[in-house]
N, C-alpha and C positions, 0 to 999 in steps of 0.2 A: 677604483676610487669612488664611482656612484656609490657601490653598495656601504664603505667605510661612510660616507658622505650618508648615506641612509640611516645606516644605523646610530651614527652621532643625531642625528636629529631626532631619529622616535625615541634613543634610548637614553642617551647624555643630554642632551638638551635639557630633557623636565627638571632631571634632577639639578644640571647648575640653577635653573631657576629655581628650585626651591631652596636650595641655600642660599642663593640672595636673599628670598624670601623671609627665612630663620632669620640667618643675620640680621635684616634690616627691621623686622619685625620685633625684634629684643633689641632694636640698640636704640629706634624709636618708642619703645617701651621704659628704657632709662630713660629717656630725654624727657618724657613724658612725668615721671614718677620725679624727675630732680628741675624740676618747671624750667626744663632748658639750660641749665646752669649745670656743666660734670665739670670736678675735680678731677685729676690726675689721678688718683686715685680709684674715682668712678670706673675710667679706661682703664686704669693696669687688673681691675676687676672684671670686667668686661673681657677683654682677651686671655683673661687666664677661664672662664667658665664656659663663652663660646661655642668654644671647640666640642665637649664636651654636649653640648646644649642641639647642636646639630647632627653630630650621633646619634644621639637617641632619636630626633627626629626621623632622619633618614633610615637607621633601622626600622623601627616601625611601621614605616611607609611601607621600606619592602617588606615585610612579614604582613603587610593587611594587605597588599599586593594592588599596592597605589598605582604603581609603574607598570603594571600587565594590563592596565583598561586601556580598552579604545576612548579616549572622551569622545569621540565623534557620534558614538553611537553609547553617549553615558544614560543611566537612571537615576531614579529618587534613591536608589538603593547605595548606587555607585559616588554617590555627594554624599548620602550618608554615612559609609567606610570615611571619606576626606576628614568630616565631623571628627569620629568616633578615633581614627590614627589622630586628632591632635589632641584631644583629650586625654588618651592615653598617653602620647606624648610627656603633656602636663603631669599628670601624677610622675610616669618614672623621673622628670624632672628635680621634680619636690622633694625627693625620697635625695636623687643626686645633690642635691645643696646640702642637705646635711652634711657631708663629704668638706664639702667648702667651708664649713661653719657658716652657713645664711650670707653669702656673698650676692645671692641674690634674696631679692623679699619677695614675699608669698604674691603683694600685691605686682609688683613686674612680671610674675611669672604668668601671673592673671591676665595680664594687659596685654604681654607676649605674645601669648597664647590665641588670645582675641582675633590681633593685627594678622596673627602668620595662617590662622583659619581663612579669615577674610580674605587673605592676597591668594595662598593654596586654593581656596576655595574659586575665588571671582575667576582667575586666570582660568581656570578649566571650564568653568560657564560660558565664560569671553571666547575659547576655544571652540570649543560647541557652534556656540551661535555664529560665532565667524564660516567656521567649513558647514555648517549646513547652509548658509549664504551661498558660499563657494560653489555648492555639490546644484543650487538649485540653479545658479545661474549657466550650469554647464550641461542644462538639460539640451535632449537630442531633437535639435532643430528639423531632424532630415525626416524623422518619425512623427507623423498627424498627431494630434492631440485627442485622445480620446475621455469623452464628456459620462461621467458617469454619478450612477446614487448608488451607497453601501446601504445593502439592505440590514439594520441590526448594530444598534450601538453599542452594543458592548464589546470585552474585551477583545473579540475577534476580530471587530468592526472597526476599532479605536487601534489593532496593529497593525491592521494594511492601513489604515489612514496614515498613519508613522511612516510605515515605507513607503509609500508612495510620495509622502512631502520629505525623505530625505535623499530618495535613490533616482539620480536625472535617468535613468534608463528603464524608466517605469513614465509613460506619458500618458498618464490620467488626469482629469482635470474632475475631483469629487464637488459635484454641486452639493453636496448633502446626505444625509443618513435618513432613513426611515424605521421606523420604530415606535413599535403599539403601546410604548411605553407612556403613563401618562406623566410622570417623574421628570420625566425628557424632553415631553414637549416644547417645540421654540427657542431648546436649548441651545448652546453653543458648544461644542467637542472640538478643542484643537483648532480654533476659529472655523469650523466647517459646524453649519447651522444643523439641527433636527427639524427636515420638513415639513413631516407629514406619517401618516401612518399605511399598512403596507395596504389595507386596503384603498388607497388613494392614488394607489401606484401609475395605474392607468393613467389621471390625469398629472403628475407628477411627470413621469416619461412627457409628455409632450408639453407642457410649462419648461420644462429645462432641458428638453430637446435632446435628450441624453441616448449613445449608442451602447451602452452596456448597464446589465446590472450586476454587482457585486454580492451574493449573495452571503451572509457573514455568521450565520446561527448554525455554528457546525454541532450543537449540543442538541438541536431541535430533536424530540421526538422521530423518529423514520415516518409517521402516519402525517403528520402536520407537515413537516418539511414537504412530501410529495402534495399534498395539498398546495401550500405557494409556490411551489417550482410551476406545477402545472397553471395556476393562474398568469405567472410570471413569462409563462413561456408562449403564452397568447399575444405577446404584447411589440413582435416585433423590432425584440433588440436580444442581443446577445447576452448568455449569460456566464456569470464564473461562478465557482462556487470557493470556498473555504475549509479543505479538510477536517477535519477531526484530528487534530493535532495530539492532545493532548491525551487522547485515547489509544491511537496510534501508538503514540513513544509508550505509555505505560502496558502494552498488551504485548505490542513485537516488536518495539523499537526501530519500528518504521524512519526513516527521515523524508519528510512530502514538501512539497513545495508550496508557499503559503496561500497563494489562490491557484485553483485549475481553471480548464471552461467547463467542464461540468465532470461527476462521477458516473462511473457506473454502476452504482448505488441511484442515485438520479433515474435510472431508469427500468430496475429493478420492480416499483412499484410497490414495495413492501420494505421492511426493517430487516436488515441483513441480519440472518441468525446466527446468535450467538452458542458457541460450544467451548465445554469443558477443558480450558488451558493446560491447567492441571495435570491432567489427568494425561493427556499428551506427555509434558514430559518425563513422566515416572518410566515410561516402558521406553523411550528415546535414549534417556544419558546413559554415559557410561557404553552405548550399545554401538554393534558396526551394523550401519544402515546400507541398505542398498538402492538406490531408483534406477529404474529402468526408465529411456524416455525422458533423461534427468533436464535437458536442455529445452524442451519443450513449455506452454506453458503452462500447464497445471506441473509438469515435473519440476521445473527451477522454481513454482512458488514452494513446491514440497520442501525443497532443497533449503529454499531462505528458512522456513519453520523448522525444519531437521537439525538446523547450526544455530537456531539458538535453544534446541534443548538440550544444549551439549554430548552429543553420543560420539564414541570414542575412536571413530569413525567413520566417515559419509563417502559412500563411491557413486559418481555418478557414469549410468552407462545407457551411452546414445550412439546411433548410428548419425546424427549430422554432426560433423565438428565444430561446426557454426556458433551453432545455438552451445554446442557444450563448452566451447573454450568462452562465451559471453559471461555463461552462469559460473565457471569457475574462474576467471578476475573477478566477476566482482562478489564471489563470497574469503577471496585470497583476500581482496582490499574490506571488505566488514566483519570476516571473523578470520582476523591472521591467524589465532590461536588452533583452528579448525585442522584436525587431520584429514585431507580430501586428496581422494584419489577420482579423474577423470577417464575413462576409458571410450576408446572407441569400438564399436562393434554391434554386431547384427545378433538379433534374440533366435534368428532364424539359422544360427550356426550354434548347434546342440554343443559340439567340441568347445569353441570360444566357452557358453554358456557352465559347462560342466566346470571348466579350467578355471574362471571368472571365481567362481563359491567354492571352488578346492585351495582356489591364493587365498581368500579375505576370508573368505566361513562369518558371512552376514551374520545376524542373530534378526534384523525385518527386512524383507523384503517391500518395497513398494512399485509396482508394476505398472507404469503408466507409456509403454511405448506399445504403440499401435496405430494401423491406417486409422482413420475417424471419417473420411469426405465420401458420404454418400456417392454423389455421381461418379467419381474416381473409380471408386472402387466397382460400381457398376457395369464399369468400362474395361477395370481389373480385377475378377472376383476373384480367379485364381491366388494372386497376391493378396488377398482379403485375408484370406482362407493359412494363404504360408507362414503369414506375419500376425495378426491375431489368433489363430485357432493354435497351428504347429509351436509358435513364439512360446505362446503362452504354455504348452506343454513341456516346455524344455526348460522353461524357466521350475516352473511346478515340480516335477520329477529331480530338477538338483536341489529345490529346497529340502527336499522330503530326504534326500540322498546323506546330504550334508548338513543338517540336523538343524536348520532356519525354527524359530519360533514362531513367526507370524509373517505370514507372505497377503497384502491388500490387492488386489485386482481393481483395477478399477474402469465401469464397465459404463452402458450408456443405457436412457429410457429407451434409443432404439433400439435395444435388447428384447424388447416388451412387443410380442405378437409384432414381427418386426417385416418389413416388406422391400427388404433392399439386402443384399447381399454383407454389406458392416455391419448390420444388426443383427444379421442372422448369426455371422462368426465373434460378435462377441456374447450372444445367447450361449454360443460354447465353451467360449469362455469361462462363462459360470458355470456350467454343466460341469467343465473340468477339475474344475476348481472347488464344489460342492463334492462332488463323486469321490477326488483326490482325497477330501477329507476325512470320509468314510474308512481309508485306510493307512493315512498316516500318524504313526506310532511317536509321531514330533512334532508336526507341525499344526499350525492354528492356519487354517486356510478362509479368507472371505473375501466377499465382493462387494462393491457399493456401485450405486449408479447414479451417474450424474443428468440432470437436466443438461441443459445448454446454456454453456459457458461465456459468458457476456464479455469479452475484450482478448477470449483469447485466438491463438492465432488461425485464421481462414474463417473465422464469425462472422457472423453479419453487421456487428459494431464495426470491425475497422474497416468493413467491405463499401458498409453504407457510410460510413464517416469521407470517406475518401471520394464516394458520388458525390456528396454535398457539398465538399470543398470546391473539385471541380466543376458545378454548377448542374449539376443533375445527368438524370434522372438518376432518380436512384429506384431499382428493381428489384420487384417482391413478387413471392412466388404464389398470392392470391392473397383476397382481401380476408379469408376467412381463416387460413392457415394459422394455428397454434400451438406452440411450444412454450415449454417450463424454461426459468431463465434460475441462472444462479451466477455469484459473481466468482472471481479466481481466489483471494480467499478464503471464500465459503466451502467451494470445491477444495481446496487444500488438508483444510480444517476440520471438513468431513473424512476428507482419507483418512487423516491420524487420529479421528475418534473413535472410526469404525478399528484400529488397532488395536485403539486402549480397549474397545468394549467385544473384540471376538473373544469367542467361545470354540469356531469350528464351525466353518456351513453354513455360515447367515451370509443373504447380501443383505446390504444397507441400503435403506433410501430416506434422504431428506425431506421432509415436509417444504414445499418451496410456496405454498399458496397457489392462485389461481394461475391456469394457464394463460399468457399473454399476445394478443395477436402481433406477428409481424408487420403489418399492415400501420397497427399501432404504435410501435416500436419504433418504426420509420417516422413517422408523423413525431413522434416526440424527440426524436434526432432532430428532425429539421429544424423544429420551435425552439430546441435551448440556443443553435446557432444563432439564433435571432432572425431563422426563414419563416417563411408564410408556404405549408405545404401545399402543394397542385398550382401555387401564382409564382413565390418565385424557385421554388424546387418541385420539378414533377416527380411525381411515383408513377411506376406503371408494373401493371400486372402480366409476368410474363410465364406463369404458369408452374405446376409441379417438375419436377425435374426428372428423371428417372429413379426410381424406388425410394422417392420422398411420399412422407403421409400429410395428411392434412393437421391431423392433432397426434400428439403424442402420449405414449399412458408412459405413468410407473408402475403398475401391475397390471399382470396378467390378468384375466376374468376367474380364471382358478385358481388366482392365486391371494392369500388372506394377508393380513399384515401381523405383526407383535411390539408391542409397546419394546422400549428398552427406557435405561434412566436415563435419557435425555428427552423430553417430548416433542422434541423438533426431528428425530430420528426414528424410524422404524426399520420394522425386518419384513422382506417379502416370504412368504412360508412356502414356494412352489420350491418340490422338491426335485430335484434329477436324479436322474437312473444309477443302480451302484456300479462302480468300476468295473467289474466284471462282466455287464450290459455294454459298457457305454465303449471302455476300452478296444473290443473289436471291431467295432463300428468305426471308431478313428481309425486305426491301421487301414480298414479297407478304405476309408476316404483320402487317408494319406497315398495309396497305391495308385485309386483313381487320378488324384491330383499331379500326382509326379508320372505316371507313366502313359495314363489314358488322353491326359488332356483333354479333358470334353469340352463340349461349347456352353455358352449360359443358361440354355436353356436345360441341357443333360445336368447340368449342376447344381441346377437350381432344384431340381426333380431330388438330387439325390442328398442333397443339404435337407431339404422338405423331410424328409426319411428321418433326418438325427433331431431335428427340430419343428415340431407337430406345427408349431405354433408360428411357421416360415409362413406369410402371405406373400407367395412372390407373384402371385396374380392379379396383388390389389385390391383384392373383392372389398376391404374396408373401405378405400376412398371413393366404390362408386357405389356402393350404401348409402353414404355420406353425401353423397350427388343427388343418389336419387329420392333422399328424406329432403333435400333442402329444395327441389324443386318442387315434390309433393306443399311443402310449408308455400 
């Protein structure tokens, strides 16, 4: 009964009201036209065209799809269909009296027309205005009220203002807009004044006492934008930001939420590079993809970018069920049309692995499952060693087996003169994967290597986000400590470009700009919260960890780069050993591993052996020591 109850109301309701509306609005339109005076005649005219007269109405409506609008949430756009259905209305009218022989005159029709605009029209105005009364007086008492300035009058600035004055679960109280605009100045937006300009911001926050700022110019430049976040983030109040809406939906058809508290873009400290869309999907559709690691997070962003280049195919295959049953709902619920197969299983079971590419027969491979956590692995290098070195062998050898086209690796700057055990085994990685290419008569083999990937999972973004919440400290592993940052899908976006653009044998590396201090990192977490770092969030310096470095490279010292056509992209030129080298050296390291069992330090001696370029003695971090104490 509610629901029959419901639906007479959003959906029968309007309409008997705008037959009243028809009706009354032509019958007051004769009364009007015969100055109050009808004949009988008038009436037996009047109920024989009517009928007729209200048809056309109410078809029209439905066909401009009068009765699909929320009015609660109507536009200028959405009054103007109301307009434009009764005009139309009007003409198929006119053409209908002919039919009559002129039972109606042109001018009634006029007048008709007018009244039934007017009452259609007012009533959904009246509607409006009434529930957004309604919506404001059912705001959430139990929720503080938070006092804020939208930085940025325009369009962006002027939608959260909209939501925010019609949605009670949104408890913001906007003192005002700021905006360098002079156009603007002392203006009024939506009776919320223009107060000031952003440089005034400073004394602005404390005139209106405000605990947030809204930050609203998602169009900004990347260079400017960090420019007033970091002024903004001086200032002791919290910030939100504004996606890139509109960028979003037209690149990947992202859906984001209209304000966040801040991006990881935000912290980036540069313009997030852009690459070749393109070009991605030509060598995707139509094709069976495979990711390895699919649940993970650079794999489930692979995964979101894989379904919508439509390939005729997507397997994702992960050892945790977790993460893999997460990324398959919800690419079931975004791209139902998507053929996706989820599988469970370990890279480190050659059989699974073989049987895996003999069911589906990939056409790309993308390889993104592997240990990554330094200490971890320091703790377990043997597992380092089983799961990225072995893994990725077995993976490699069924591409080549089962005739894949292009298999990505994708690998890390700890690769690069590496001093911890995961750098070391995914230096082989490459080595495998280079060397493999040298003799396969199929496949397009390469690697890309990533900086350090900002929000994704065990980073220092949700490590340190989640100190701060709790009230500190939040721990960093020395003030001078440096790493390259990239966000997840940059890192995504580079896997499938390095795809489109193998040749065979190159690894890839992104140009990401300057290396960023963590130290710094931390500090600009703290400021967008709207903390004051070392008063009311401490940092504290608790040291390197086991086979962590101080800075990180993306190339080796012998190793040179090459342009490619993207200039945000290059190729490292170190070359590795051919197959026939390198090959028996893994088997005896695989023998070691499996049957000798040695301790860390035996392994490390004998990794050193396959990779010149192993520091597992550190010598670079206390170089590094002893230049800065020389300084």
């Amino acid at each position: 009964m509610v629901k029959l109850r419901d639906a007479l109301r959003n959906k029968a309701l309007p309409v008997f009201v705008d037959i009243f509306f028809i009706m009354g609005g032509y019958f007051l339109a004769l009364i009007l036209k015969k100055e109050f005076v009808l004949s009988a005649l008038d009436l037996a005219n009047f109920k024989g065209y009517i009928p007729g007269v209200t048809v056309i109405y109410l078809i029209t409506f439905f066909v401009i799809k009068i009765y699909r609008q929320m009015w609660v949430y109507a536009s200028l756009k959405d009054y103007t269909n109301v307009f434009f259905a009764n005009f139309v209305s009007a003409l198929i009218i006119i053409f209908y009296d002919l039919f009559y022989k002129r039972a109606i005159t042109i001018s009634t029709i006029i007048i008709g027309t007018l009244i039934v605009f007017l009452l259609t029209e007012g009533i959904r105005i009246l509607y409006r205005i009434f529930q957004t009364k309604e919506l404001g007086s059912n705001v959430n008492q139990e929720s503080p009220r938070v006092e804020a300035l939208i930085v940025g009058a325009g369009d962006a600035g002027v939608m959260i203002l909209k939501e925010i004055q019609r949605n009670p679960q949104v408890n913001y109280v906007i003192k005002g807009f700021v905006d360098d605009s002079e156009e603007k100045k002392n203006k009024m937006i939506l009776r919320t004044p223009v107060v000031g300009k952003i440089i005034d911001l400073p004394d602005l926050v404390q005139e209106f006492s405000v605990q947030e700022i809204i930050f609203a110019i998602p169009s900004l430049p990347a260079a400017e934008r960090q420019i007033i976040l970091d002024k903004m983030s001086r200032l002791k109040v919290k910030i939100k930001t504004v996606p890139n809406l509109a960028k979003d939906l037209q690149v990947w058809g992202h859906e984001k939420p209209m304000m966040v508290d801040w991006t990881i873009n935000d912290l980036l400290g540069r313009p997030e590079v852009e690459l070749d869309i393109k070009s991605m999907n030509e060598y995707i559709l139509g094709k069976t993809v495979l990711i390895t690691g699919g649940g993970g997070s650079i794999g489930s962003e692979l995964c979101r970018q894989v379904a919508r280049c439509h390939p005729k195919k997507l397997i994702i295959f992960d050892i945790y069920e977790n993460n893999a049953y997460t990324i398959q709902l919800e690419l079931r619920r975004n791209h139902p049309e998507l053929a996706l197969e989820t599988l469970i299983g370990s890279i480190r079971d050659r059989d699974k692995v073989n049987d895996l590419f003999n069911r589906y027969r990939p056409d790309v491979v993308f390889h993104a499952a592997a240990h990554k956590h330094v200490p971890l692995m320091e703790d377990s290098p043997l597992e380092a060693l089983k799961n990225n070195v072995f893994g990725t062998l077995h993976l490699v050898e069924a591409a080549d087996r089962f005739n894949v086209s292009r298999f990505v690796l994708i690998s890390t700057d700890k690769a690069v003169n590496p001093t911890n055990m995961m750098g070391a085994s995914k230096r082989l990685c490459e080595m495998i994967v280079q060397s493999y290419n040298s003799i396969s008569a199929h496949t397009q083999y390469v690697a890309v290597r990533f900086g350090n990937v900002l929000g994704s999972n065990g980073s220092v973004v949700p490590i340190f986000l989640e100190q701060i919440k709790s009230g500190g400290p939040v721990t960093v592993t020395g003030r001078d400590v440096t790493r390259y940052f990239m966000s997840i899908p940059e890192a995504a976006k580079l896997v499938m470009s390095a795809g489109a653009m193998a040749e065979g044998g190159e690894v890839f590396v992104l140009q990401m700009g300057m290396p960023m201090k963590i130290w710094d990192l931390a500090e600009n977490m703290i400021k967008l919260e709207g903390k004051v770092p070392g008063e009311d969030i401490k940092i504290v310096d608790i040291g390197l960890r086991p086979g962590e470095k101080r800075f990180e490279e993306l190339l080796m010292d012998s190793e040179g780069t090459s342009k490619t056509i993207n200039e945000k992209i290059s190729v490292g030129l170190q070359k590795s050993p051919p197959w026939e080298v390198l090959e028996p050296k893994l088997n005896e390291l695989r023998r070691v591993i499996y049957c000798d069992k040695p301790s860390l330090p035996e392994l490390q001696v004998i990794v050193s052996q396959l990779v010149p370029t192993y520091d597992y003695l550190q010598k670079a971090n206390k170089t590094a020591k002893a230049c800065d104490s020389k300084e």
